[in-house]
Every structure is written in structure tokens, then in C-alpha cells.
C-alpha positions in Angstrom: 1.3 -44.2 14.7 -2.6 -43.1 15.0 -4.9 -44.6 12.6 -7.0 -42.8 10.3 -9.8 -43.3 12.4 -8.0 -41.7 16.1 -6.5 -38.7 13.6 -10.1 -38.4 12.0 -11.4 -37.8 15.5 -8.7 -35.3 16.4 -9.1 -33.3 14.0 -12.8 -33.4 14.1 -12.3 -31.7 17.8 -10.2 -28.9 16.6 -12.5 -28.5 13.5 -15.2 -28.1 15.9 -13.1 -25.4 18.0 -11.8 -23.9 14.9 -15.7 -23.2 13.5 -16.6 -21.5 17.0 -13.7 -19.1 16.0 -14.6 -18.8 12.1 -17.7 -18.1 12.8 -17.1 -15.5 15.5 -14.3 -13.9 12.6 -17.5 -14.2 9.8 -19.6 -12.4 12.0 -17.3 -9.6 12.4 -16.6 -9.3 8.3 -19.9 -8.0 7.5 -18.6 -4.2 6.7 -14.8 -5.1 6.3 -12.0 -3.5 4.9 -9.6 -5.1 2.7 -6.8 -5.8 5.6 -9.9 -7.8 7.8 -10.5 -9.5 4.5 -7.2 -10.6 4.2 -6.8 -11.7 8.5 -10.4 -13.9 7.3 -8.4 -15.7 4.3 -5.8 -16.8 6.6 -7.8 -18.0 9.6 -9.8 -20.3 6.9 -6.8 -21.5 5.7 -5.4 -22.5 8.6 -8.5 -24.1 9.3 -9.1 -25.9 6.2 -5.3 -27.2 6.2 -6.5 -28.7 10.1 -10.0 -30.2 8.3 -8.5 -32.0 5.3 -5.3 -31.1 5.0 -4.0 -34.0 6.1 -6.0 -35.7 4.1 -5.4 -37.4 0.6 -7.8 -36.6 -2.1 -10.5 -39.4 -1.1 -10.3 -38.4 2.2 -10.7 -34.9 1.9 -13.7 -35.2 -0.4 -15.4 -37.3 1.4 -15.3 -34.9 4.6 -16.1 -32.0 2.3 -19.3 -33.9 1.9 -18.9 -35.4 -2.2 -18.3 -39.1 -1.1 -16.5 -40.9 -4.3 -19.0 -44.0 -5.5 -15.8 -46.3 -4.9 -12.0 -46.3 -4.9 -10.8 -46.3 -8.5 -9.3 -43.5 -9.4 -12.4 -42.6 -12.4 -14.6 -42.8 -9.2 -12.1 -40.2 -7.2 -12.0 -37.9 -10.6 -16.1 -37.8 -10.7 -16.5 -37.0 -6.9 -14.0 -34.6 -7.6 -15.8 -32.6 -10.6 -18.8 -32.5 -8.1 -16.6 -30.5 -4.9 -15.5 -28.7 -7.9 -18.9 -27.6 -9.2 -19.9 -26.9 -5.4 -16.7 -24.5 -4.6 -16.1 -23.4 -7.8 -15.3 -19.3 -7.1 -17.7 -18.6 -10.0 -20.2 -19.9 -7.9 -19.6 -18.9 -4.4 -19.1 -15.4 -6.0 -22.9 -14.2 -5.0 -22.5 -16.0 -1.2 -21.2 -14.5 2.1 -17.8 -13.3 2.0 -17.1 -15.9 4.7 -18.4 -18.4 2.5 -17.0 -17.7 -0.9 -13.6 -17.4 1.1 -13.9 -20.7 2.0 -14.9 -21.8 -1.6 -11.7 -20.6 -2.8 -9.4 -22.0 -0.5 -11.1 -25.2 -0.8 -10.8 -24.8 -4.5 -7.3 -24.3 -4.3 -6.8 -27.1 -1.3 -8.6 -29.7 -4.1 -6.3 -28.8 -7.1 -3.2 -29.4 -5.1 -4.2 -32.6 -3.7 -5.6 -33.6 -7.3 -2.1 -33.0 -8.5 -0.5 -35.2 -6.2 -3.5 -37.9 -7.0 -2.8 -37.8 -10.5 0.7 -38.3 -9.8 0.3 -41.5 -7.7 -1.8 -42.9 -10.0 -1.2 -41.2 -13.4 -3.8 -38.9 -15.5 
């Protein structure tokens, strides 16, 4: 079995592969139709289940960039309100279609793994 640190760097390789090919698909969505829209969902995706989807919620916050404080689980809770303030789809309405794409499949990455956070360790 790998440890978090060997898996952390395998999948920071493929991340790195998988953002070459993103941002080759972004360029090409300026002037999309709904069907290219659609193929650009997918791809970040697939590429946000690589980045953090193994991940459990501390994890995947911290490499979304909102670090919790500590470990407790008020501490996870806070750091995520903060990802959730940063990817909120109200707020990434006025970006790039890449990039509010990738705030709502982040969005919806973080509420699943909140709800299997809260399970583990109760609401």
C-alpha cells in the first residue's frame, strides 16, 4: 500500500498532465456550443475526481488551497465554508466558462465529501 505522500505525488503528475489538456480544451470553449460545453464538464470532472478525489475532506481542501487551521472537525467545517465561498457557482457565475465549470464541479466534489465527513464524525 502507497502512502499518502507516494499517492500525493502521483497524482500531482497526472494533475500536471491533465492541466496541459484542460487548458488546451478552455482555450477552445471561447465561442462554444452547448454539446462542447457539455465534452468541457466531463473532462473537469474527470480531472477533479484525479486531483482530490481520492482525497478525504482535509485532504482535498487543503490541495484546493483553504488549508483547515487544525484537525478537529470545527476546524475542517470553517476551512470548508471558505472553498465554499471561493467556488460557490454564484460567484464564479461572471468568470470564464472554464473556470466557473470547475467552480461547480468543485462545489459539488466538496458537498459529497462533506457528507461523508459529517458522517464519520457526526454534524
Amino acid at each position: 500500500m502507497q502512502c499518502p505522500t507516494q499517492r500525493w505525488e502521483e497524482h500531482r503528475k497526472e494533475r500536471a498532465r491533465q492541466d496541459r489538456e484542460f487548458e488546451v480544451a478552455a482555450q477552445a470553449a471561447r465561442g462554444m456550443d452547448g454539446d462542447d460545453e457539455d465534452s468541457l464538464r466531463r473532462l473537469c470532472e474527470t480531472r477533479l475526481k484525479s486531483e482530490i478525489g481520492w482525497a478525504d475532506l482535509p485532504a482535498a481542501l487543503r490541495i484546493l488551497g483553504c488549508a483547515p487551521a487544525g484537525s478537529s472537525a470545527a476546524e475542517v467545517r470553517t476551512a470548508y465554508k471558505k472553498a465554499g465561498l471561493k467556488f460557490h457557482p454564484d460567484r464564479t457565475r461572471s468568470a470564464a466558462l472554464a473556470d466557473r465549470i470547475r467552480g461547480e464541479e468543485v462545489w459539488k466534489l466538496l458537498g459529497a465529501k462533506l457528507a461523508d465527513f459529517n458522517a464519520k464524525h457526526g454534524t
